[in-house]
C-alpha positions in Angstrom: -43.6 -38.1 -13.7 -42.6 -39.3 -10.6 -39.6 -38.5 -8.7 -36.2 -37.5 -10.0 -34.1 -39.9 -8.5 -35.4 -42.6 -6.5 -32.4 -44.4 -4.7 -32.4 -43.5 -1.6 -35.1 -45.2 0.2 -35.4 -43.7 3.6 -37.1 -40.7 4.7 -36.1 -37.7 2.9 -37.0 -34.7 5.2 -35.0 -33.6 8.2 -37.4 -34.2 11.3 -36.9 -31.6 14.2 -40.1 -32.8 16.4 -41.4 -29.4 17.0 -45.3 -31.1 16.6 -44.2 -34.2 18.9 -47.1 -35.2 21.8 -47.0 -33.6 25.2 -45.5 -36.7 26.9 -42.2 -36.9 24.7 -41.3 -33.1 26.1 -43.1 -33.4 29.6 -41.0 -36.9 30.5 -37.6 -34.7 31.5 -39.8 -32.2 33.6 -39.5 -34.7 36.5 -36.4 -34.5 37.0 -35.4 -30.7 35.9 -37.7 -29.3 39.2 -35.2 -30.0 42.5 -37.2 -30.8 45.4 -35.9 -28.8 47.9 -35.8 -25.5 46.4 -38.7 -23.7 47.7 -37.7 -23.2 51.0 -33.7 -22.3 51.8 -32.3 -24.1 54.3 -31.6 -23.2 58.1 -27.6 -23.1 57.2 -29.0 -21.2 54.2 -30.7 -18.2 56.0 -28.4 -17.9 58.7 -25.7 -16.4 55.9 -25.4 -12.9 55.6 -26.4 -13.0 51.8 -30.0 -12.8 50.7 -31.5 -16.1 50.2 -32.8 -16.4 46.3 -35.7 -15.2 46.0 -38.3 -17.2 44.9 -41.3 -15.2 44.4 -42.5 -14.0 40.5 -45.3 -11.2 40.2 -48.6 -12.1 40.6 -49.8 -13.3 36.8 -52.3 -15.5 35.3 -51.1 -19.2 34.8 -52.8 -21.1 32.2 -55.1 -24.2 33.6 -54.0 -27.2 31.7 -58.0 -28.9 32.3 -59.2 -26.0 29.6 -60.6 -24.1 32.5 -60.3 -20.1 32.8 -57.3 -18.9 34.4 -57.3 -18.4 38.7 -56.0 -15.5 39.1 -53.7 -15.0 42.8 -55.1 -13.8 45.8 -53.3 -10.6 47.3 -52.2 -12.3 50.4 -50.5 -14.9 49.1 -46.5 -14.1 48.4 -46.9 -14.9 44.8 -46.2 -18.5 44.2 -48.2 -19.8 41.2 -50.8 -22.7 41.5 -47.9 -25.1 39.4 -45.8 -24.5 42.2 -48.2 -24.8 45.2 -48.9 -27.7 43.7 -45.1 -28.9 44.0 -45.0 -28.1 47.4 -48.3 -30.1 48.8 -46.3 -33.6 46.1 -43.5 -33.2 47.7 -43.0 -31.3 50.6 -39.4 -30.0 52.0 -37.8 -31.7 55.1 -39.5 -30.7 58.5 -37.3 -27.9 60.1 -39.5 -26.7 63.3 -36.7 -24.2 64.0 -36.9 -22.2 60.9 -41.0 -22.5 60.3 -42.5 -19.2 59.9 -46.6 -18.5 60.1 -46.8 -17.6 56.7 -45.2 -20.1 55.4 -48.1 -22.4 57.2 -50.5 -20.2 55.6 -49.2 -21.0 52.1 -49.6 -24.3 53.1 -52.6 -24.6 54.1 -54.5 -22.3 51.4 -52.4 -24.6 49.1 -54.1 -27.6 50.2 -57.5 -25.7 49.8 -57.0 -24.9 46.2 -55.6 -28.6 46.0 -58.7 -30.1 44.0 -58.1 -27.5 41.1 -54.2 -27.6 40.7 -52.7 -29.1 37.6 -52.8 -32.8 36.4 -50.4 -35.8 38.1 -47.4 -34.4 36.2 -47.5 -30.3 35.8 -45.9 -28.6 32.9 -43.0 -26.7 33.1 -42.9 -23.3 34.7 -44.3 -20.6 32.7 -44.5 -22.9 30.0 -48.0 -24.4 28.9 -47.4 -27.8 27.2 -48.0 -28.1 23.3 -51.2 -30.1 22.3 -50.8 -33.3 21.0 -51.2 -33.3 16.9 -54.3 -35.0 15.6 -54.1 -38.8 14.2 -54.2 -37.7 10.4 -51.2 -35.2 10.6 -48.9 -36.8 13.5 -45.9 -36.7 11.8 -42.7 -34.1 12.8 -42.7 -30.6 11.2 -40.6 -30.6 8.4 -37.4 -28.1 8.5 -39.4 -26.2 11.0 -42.0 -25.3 8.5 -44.7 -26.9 10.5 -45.8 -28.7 7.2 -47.5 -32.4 7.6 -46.6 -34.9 5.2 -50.3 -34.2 3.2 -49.2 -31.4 2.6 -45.1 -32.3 1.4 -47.3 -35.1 -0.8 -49.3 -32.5 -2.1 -46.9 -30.3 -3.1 -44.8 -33.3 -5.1 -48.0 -34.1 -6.9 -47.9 -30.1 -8.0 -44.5 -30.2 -9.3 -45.2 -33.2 -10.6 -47.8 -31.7 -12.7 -46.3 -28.8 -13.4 -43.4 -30.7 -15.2 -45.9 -32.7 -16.8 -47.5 -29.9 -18.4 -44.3 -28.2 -19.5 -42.9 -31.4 -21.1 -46.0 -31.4 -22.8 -45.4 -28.2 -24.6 -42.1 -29.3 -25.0 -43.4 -31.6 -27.4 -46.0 -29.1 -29.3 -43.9 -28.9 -32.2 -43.5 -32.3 -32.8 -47.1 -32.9 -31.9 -48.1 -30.2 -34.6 -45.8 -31.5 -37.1 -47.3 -35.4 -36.9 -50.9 -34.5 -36.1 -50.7 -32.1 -39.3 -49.5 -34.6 -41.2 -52.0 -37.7 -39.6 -54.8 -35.2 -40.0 -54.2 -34.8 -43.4 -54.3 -38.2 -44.3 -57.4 -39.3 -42.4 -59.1 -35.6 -43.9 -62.0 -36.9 -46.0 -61.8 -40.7 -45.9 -63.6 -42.7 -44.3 -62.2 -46.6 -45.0 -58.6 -47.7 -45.0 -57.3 -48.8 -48.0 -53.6 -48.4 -49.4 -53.5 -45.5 -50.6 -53.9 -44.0 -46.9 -51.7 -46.5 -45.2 -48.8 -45.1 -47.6 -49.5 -41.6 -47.1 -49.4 -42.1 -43.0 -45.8 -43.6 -43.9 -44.5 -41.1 -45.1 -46.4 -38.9 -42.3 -44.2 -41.2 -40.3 -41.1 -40.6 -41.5 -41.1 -37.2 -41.8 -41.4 -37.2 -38.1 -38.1 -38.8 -37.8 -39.6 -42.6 -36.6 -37.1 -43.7 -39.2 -37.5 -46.1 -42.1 -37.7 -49.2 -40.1 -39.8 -48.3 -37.2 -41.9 -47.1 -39.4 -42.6 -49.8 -41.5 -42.5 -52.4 -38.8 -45.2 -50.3 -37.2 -47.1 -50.0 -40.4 -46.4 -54.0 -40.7 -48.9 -55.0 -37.9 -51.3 -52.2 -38.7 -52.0 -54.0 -42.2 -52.1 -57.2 -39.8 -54.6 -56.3 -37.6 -56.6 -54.7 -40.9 -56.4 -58.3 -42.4 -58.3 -60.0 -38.9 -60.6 -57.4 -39.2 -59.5 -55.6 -35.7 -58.7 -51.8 -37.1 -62.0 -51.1 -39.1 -62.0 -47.4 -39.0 -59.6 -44.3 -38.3 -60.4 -44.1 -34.0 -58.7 -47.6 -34.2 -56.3 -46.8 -36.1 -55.0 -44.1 -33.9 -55.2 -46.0 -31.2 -53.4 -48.8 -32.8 -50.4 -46.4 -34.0 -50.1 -45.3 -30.3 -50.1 -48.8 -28.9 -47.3 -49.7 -30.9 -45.5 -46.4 -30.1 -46.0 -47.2 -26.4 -45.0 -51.0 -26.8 -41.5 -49.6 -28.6 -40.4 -47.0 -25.5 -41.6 -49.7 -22.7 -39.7 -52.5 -24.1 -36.5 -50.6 -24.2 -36.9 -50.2 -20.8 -35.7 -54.2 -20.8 -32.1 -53.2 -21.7 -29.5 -50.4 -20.2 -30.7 -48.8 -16.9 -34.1 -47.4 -16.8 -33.5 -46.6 -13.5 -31.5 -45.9 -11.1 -33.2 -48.2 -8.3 -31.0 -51.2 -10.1 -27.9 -50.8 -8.0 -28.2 -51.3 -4.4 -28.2 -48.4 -1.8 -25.4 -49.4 -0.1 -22.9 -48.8 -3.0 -21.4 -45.0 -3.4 -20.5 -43.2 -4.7 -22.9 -43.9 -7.7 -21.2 -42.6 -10.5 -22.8 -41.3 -14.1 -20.9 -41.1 -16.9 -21.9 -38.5 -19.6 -20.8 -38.9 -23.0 -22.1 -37.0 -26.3 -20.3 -35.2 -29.0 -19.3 -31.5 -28.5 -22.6 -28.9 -29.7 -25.1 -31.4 -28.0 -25.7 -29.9 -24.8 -23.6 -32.1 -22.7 -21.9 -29.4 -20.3 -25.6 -28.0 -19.6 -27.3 -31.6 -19.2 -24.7 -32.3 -16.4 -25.4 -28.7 -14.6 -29.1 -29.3 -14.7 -28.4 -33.5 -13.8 -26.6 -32.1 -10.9 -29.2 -29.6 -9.8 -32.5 -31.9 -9.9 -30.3 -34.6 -7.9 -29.2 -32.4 -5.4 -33.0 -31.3 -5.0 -33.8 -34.8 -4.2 -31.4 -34.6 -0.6 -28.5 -36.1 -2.2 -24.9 -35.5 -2.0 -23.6 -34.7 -5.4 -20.1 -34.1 -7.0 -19.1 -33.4 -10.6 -16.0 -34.7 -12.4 -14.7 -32.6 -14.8 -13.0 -35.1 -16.9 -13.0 -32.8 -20.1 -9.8 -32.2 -20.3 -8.9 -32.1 -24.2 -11.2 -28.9 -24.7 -9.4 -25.9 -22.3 -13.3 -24.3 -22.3 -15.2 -27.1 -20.7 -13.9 -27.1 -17.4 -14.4 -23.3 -17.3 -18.3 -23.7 -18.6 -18.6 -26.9 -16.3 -17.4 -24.6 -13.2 -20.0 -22.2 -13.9 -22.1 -24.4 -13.5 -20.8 -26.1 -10.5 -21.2 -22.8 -9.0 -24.6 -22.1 -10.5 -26.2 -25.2 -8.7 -23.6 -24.9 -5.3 -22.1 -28.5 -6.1 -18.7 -29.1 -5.7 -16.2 -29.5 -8.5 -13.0 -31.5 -8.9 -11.1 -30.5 -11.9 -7.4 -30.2 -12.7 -5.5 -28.4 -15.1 -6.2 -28.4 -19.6 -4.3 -31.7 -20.9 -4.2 -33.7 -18.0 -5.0 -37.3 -18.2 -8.6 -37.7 -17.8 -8.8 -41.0 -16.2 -6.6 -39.2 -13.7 -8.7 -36.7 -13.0 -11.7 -38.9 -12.4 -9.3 -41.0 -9.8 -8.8 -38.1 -7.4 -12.9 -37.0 -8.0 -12.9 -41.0 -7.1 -11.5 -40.7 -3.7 -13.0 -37.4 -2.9 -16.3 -38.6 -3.4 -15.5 -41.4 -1.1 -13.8 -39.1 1.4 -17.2 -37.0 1.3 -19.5 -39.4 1.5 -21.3 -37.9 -1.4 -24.2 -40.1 -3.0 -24.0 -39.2 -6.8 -21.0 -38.7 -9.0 -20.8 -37.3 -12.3 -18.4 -37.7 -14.6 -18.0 -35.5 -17.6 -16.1 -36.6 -20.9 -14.7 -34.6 -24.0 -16.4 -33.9 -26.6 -15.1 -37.3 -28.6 -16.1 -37.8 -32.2 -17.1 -41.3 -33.0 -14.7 -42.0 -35.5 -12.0 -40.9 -33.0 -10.6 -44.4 -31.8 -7.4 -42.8 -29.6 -10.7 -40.7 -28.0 -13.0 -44.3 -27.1 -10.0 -45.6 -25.9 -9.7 -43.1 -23.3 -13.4 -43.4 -22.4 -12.4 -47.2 -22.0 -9.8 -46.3 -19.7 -11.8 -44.3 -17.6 -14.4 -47.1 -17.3 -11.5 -48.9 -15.7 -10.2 -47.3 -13.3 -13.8 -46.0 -11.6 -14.7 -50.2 -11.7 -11.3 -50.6 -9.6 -12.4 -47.7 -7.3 -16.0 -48.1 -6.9 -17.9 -51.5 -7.7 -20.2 -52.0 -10.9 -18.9 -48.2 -11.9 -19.9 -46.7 -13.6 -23.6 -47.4 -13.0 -24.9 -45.5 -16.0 -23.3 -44.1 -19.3 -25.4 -41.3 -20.8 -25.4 -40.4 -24.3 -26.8 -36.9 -24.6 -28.3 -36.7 -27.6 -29.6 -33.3 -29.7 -33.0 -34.0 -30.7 -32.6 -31.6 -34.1 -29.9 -33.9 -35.6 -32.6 -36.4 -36.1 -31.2 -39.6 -37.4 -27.8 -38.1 -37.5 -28.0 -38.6 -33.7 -29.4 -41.8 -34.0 -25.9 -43.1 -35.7 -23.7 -41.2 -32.8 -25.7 -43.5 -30.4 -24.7 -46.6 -32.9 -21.0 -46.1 -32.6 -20.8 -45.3 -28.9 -23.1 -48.3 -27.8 -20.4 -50.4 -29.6 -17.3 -48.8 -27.7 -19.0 -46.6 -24.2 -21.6 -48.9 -23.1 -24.4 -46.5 -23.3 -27.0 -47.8 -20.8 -29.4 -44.5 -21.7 -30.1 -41.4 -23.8 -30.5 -37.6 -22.7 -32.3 -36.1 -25.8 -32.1 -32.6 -25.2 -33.6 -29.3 -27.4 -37.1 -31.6 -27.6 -38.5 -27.9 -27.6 -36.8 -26.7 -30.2 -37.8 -29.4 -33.0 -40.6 -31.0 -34.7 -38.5 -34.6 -35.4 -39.2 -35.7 -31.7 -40.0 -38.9 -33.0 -36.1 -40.0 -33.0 -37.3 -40.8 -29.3 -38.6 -43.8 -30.8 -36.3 -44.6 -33.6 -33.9 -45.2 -30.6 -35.2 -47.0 -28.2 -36.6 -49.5 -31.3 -33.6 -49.7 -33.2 -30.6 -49.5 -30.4 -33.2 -50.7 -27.5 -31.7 -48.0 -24.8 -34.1 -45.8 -22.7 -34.6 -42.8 -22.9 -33.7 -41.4 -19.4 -34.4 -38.0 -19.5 -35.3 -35.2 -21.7 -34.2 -31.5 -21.7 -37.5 -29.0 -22.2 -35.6 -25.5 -22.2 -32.5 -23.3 -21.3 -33.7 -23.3 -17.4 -31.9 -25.2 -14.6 -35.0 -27.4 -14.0 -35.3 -27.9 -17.7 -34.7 -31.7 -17.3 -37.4 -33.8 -16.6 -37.6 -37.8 -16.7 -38.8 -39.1 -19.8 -42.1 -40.5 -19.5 -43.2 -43.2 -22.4 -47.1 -42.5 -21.6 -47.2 -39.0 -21.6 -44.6 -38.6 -24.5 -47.3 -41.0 -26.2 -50.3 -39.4 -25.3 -48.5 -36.3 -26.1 -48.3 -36.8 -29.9 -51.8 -37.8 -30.4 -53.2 -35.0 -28.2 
């Protein structure tokens, strides 16, 4: 189903290089090992206070060749091959006065055990260096997970189905409701004829396609009947589901079907929510807010309700549900107000998505739209193109009652989308259709249950598919 929201383009994932190759980490060593420190100086050991010792116990150091480990011979004071090594690169200033004999015999069984010291440029002290990642997986560990991006790819494609199979049930009802009904109609025949063609109508309708979807649909089926392309019932199933399909795709053409439309550059990008009360607007904006924020975006609601004194209460619990911030002000105050200071704020933050809630306005309410007008106002003075989508949450039970809220706002809100929400709950899923044919919006998300992640993007395939499985 794809990702939830697609705008930003960059990488997603916080790299800490903890899976980097060897030479990003062993470039500083160079410089972090002084060159004189192995031996104190004359001034040094003249001093009454101890010179600093040098020496570690006698251990095994790791051969970075692959080789087994050397382990020190007992005469030696206890300087480890790395550092042996360092001494026979770069040797400390000559100072004949201070030269002791067993600091000659270091030397010299140094440069005997030369051939098998450590490459050109020795880790760090007691610190092998990390091997270098593989070609297929050379990418940074991800939050410090140590997780290649197969596996992050992977684990999308899972949710992915996962969603895919819960929106899937989501639709059972619906699914039950039409097949039932289909079934019945094809049960026993074996030829189309007119008697079966107005059965599936009403098959149709009872779905909630409404009256004039249905009969355009049924319009071209008795087309393609007459040129002799739907001979039997396999093609006639398959033509009902083409023409389903063709209706949801081409309603992509109008509103915002995505949210890829307006550049990266411009944010805060602001969603406006609009629905009448009872729909499920309050929890579509807590669960909006919680699948963005998932996606690594800064998010911030607006709670613009201000003519119902319980919506900002419900809206701050879920603001503090989901852990995203909430600007809200006190019952009565103007609403376009409120979404000025949520405005700057979101500016001041730098946050990515804002969303706006609305009251609860009845569509015969004109005082009401004009507010909503106002509103649309000031956030295009504030921000530019906002808002950038108008959602009309929609309750999938109210069948075509909700299909004549969506009339009346589209003529004063600017809808640019529908949220149908309780698509579990219902077997008249087909308003899905009756919308985007008859209004032409898309349908932008759906809501599958009570859960946070309950909201999934509406997929015209699958919701397809779906019905006919």
């Amino acid at each position: 189903m794809g990702l939830f929201w697609r705008r930003k383009k960059e990488d997603r994932y916080i790299t800490l290089g903890l899976n980097q190759p060897a030479a990003a980490e062993e470039a500083p060593a160079e410089e972090a090992a002084p060159e004189g420190r192995l031996e104190p100086p004359a001034a040094a050991s003249a001093a009454p206070s101890a010179p600093e010792p040098l020496a570690i116990p006698p251990a095994l150091e790791p051969v970075p060749t692959g080789g087994q480990p050397t382990p020190e011979p007992a005469a030696e004071s206890g300087l480890t091959g790395t550092r042996r090594a360092e001494v026979v690169e770069s040797p400390p200033p000559p100072r004949a006065e201070t030269a002791a004999p067993p600091a000659g015999q270091r030397e010299q069984q140094t440069t005997a055990r030369q051939p098998q010291a450590a490459p050109e440029r020795p880790p760090q002290p007691q610190r092998p260096a990390p091997a270098p990642p593989s070609s297929a997986f050379a990418s940074s560990s991800i939050l410090g997970l140590n997780r290649t991006e197969e596996e992050l790819r992977a684990e999308i494609e899972a949710l992915e189905q996962a969603y895919s199979a819960r929106f899937s049930r989501a639709i059972a009802a619906t699914r039950e409701s039409l097949s039932e009904k289909i079934d019945a109609v094809f049960e026993n025949r074996k030829q189309i004829d007119a008697g079966l063609l107005d059965e599936l109508e009403e098959a149709l309708i009872a779905a909630d396609l409404g009256v004039t979807t249905t009969l355009e649909i049924l319009d071209k089926v008795r087309r393609g009947i007459s040129r002799k392309e739907i001979g039997d019932i396999a093609a006639l199933k398959t033509a009902l589901k083409t023409e389903l399909l063709t209706i949801l795709r081409d309603s992509e053409r109008k509103g915002v079907a995505s949210e890829e439309s307006v550049d990266e550059s411009v944010t805060p990008y602001v969603i406006m929510v609009v629905g009448v009360n009872g729909v499920g607007k309050t929890t579509t904006i807590g669960k909006l807010a919680q699948r963005i924020k998932a996606e690594g975006n800064d998010v911030l609601i607006c709670a613009a309700d201000t003519f119902r004194a319980a919506a900002s209460d419900q809206l701050a619990i879920w603001a503090e549900r989901t852990g995203v911030p909430l600007i809200q002000q006190k019952s009565g105050t103007d609403p376009a107000a409120v979404l000025f200071d949520a405005l700057k704020a979101a500016k001041a933050r730098n946050s990515d998505v804002l969303i706006v809630d609305t009251a609860g306005r009845l569509h015969n309410k004109s005082n009401l739209m004009a507010e909503l007008e106002k509103m649309k106002r000031v956030a295009g003075r504030e921000v530019e193109g906002a808002p950038h989508e108008t959602l009309l949450v929609v309750d999938a039970v109210t069948g075509q009652n909700g299909l004549e809220q969506a009339r009346q706002f589209l003529k004063t809100a600017g809808v640019t989308g529908i949220v149908l929400t309780k698509l579990d709950g219902t077997a008249k899923g087909g308003i899905a259709v009756a919308i985007s044919k008859e209004l032409g919006l898309p349908i932008r998300y759906a809501g599958i249950g009570e859960r946070v992640d309950d909201l999934v993007v509406f997929d015209p395939e699958q919701y397809v598919n779906g019905l006919f499985a």
